[in-house]
N, C-alpha and C positions, 0 to 999 in steps of 0.2 A: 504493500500500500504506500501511495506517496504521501510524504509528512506535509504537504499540503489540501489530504485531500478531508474532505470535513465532514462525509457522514462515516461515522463508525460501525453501523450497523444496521440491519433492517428487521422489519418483521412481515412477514408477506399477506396479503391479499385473503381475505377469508370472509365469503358470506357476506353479511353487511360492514364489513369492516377495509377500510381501502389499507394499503400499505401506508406502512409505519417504517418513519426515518429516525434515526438516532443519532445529532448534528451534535458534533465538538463546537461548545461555543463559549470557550475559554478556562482556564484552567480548570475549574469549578462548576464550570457550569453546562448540561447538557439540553439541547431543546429536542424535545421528542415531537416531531410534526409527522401529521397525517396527510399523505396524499404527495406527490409530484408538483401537483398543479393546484395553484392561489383558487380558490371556489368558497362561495358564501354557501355553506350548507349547515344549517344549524345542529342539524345530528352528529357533526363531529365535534360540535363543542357537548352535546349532554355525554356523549361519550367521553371529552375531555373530562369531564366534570366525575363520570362513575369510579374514571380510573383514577384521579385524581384522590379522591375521597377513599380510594384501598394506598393507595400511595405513603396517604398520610396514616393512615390507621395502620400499618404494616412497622412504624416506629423504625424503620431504615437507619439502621447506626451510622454516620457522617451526613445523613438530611439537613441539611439548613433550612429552605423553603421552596416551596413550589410558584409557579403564575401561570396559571391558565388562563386558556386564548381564545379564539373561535377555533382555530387548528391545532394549535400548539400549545404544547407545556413547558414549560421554563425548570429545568431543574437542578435547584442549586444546592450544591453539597462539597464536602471539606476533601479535597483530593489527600490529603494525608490520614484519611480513615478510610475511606473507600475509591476504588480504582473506576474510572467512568466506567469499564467493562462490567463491572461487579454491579455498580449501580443499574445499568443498563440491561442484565440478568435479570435482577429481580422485578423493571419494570416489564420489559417480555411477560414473565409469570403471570404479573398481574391484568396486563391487555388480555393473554389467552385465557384467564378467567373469567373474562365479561364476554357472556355470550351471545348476545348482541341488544338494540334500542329496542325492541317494542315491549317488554316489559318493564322498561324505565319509569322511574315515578322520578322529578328532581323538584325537589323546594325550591321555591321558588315566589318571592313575593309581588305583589302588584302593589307600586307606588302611583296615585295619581295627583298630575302634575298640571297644574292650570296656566295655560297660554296665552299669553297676547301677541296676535300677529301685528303685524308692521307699525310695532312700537317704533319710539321718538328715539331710545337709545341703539337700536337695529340700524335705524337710520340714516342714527348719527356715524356711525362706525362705516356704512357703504359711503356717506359723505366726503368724511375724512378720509377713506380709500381713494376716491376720485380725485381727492385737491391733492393729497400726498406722495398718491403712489400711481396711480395709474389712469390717471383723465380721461382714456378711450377704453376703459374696462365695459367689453359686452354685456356682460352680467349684471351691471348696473345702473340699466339706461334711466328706468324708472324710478331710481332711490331706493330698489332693492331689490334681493335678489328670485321673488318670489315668479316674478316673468319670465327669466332665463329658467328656471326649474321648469315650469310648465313649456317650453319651447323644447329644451333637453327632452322631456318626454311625450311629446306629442299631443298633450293635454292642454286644461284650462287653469288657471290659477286658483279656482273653485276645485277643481280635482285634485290638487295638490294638498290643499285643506282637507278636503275629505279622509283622502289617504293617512294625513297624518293623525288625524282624530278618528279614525276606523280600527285599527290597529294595534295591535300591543307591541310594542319595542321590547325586544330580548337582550340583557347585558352579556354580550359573551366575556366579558373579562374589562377590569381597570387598567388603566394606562394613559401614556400621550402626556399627561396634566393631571395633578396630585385631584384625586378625589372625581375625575373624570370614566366614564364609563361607555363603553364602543357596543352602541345599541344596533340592533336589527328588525327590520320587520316580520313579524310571525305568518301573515296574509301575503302569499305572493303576490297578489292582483294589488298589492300597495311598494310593491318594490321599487322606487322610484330610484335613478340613476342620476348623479350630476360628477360636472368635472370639478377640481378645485380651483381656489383664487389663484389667477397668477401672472405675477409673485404674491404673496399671503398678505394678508392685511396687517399692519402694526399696532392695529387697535381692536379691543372686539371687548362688548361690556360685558361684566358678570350677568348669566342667568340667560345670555343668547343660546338660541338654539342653530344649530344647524346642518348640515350636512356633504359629506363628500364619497363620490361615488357610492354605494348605497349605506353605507353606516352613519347612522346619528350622532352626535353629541350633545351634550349641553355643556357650556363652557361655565368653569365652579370659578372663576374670580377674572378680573380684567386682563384677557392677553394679548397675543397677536395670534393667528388663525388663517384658517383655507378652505373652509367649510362656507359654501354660500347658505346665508344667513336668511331665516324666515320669520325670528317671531322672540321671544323673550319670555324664560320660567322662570319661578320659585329660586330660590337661594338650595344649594345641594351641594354646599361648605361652608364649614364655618370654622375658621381657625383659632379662632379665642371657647370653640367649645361651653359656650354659656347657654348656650340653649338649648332643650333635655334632648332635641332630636339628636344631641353632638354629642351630647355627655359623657360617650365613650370611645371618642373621634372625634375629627372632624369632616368626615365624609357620611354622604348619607346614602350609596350606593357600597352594596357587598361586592368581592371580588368579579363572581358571576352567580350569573340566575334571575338577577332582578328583570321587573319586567316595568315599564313606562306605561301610563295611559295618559293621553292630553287632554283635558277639555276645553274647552274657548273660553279666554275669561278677559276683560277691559286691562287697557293697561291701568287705569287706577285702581282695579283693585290686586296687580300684581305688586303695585309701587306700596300697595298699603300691605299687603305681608311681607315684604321687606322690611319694614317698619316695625311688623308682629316678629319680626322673626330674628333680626338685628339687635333691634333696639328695646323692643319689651317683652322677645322673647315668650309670648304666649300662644304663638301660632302652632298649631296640633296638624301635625304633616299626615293626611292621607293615604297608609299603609297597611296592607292586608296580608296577612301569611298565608300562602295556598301553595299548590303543586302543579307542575306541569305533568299529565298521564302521556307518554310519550306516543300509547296507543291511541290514544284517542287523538292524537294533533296527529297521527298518523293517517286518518280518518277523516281527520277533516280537511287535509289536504290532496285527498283523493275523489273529495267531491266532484261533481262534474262541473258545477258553478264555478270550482274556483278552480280547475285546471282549466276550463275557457275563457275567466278570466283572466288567466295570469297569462295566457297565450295571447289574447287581445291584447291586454297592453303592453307587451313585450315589443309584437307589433308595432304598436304607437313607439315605442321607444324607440322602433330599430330606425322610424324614419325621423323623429326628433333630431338623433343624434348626428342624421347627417344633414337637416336643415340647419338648425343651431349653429349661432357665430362660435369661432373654435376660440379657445381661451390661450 
């Protein structure tokens, strides 16, 4: 093997289960990814997630920690207790013991989160994009980016809202930005597609939402960004942890599993739970403990509605994508 070369190992092809890679990625550290090829398919993360959770309970002597991903595990551990091959042994064992998704049950909670679309701060942020950074930016003809979304996908800026309030967003995994979570649509027929800002924005306000290529965020404090922007949530950090949703963190998304719901709500009254939630700290966040039956979402994405759904707008998208000014 060449000492350049970076996967150590595989696990092959079996049933519902694509190949499994085993990447050297740094002294410590090994990423166990599923599949050859980049693909949003969310059954690799609840399987991230099964194996994950024997991973841990297996008490692996040189374990540090894990991160899982939509495809990938991150696995970090002390090379002077254990050899990546060792460690890589006994995750093998534990993949060929899950024998496959449709008897998955994964906790998994529903937080819902009230929206304001083409708030003042949204605005502000495409504004300052155009005086700053990019004054012939396509994406921003109208003061936001909710036009180029609906042109990217073949649709109406009305379908764009739908979509996002139809749907449950799925966390496959934290990242990007401290208390940040890389959401997904569970309903294919809301998979919408866009490109990124570019170059990124240098400004983008706490509690923006937005999107790049099909994964969600919501931005947890003011940054810079490449997600076109649609709308503005709830506070989902807080770093002074005074407010009980934090009291044990300051993030208000778990690793993975969480799941988004949006409702429509004014921007004054998102500006007024900022206030409940910063300042007098009595605002009561929204959140329900439940499970995803992996059977059942098995089921209902086999419906006919939503397989000719998600074919029709796929359609829509394929010709969006090549109307649409390119970025």
């Amino acid at each position: 093997m060449s000492k350049y070369e970076v996967i150590l190992d595989t696990l092959p092809a079996e049933g519902d289960r694509v190949e499994i890679l085993f990447r050297k990625a740094g002294d410590g550290f090994i990423q166990v990814e599923y599949g050859h090829e980049q693909r949003v398919e969310l059954l690799d993360s609840f399987r991230i997630l099964a194996a994950d959770a024997k991973i841990k309970a297996a008490n692996i002597n040189g374990l540090i920690e894990t991160l899982p991903s939509l495809r990938c595990n991150m696995i970090h551990f002390d090379p002077s207790v254990i050899s990546p091959m060792q460690i890589i042994d006994k995750i093998k064992d534990i993949e060929e013991s899950i024998a496959g998704v449709d008897d998955m049950v994964i906790d998994s909670r529903i937080i819902t989160l009230p929206i304001a679309f083409e708030d003042s701060q949204t605005k502000k942020a495409v504004e300052l994009y155009l005086k700053q950074v990019r004054p012939d930016a396509p994406n921003c003809e109208d003061g936001y980016n909710l036009d180029y979304m609906a042109q990217c996908n073949g649709c109406t800026v009305d379908d764009i809202k739908k979509m996002l309030l139809t749907t449950d967003w799925y966390n496959s995994g934290c990242g990007f930005w401290p208390g940040g979570g890389f959401f997904w649509p569970m309903d294919p027929r809301c998979k919408m597609i866009v490109p990124k800002y570019n170059p990124p924005r240098i400004w983008t306000p706490e509690g923006a939402v937005g999107i790049g290529g099909a994964c969600l965020f919501t931005y947890t404090t003011a940054t810079g960004g490449g997600y076109q922007l649609f709308g503005r949530t709830i506070p989902t950090f807080q770093f002074s942890m005074k407010h009980p949703q934090f009291k044990d963190g300051p993030f208000l998304y778990r690793p993975s599993g969480d799941r988004i719901r949006f409702v429509e709500a004014s921007e004054k009254e998102i500006l007024d739970i900022y206030d409940h939630v910063h300042d007098k700290t009595d605002y009561v966040y929204d959140i329900k403990e439940s499970q995803i039956v992996v059977k059942d979402y098995l089921n209902f994405l086999a419906q006919p509605e939503v397989v000719n759904g998600a074919t029709e707008f796929a359609e829509k998208q394929r010709i969006g994508s090549q109307t649409a000014p390119k970025l």
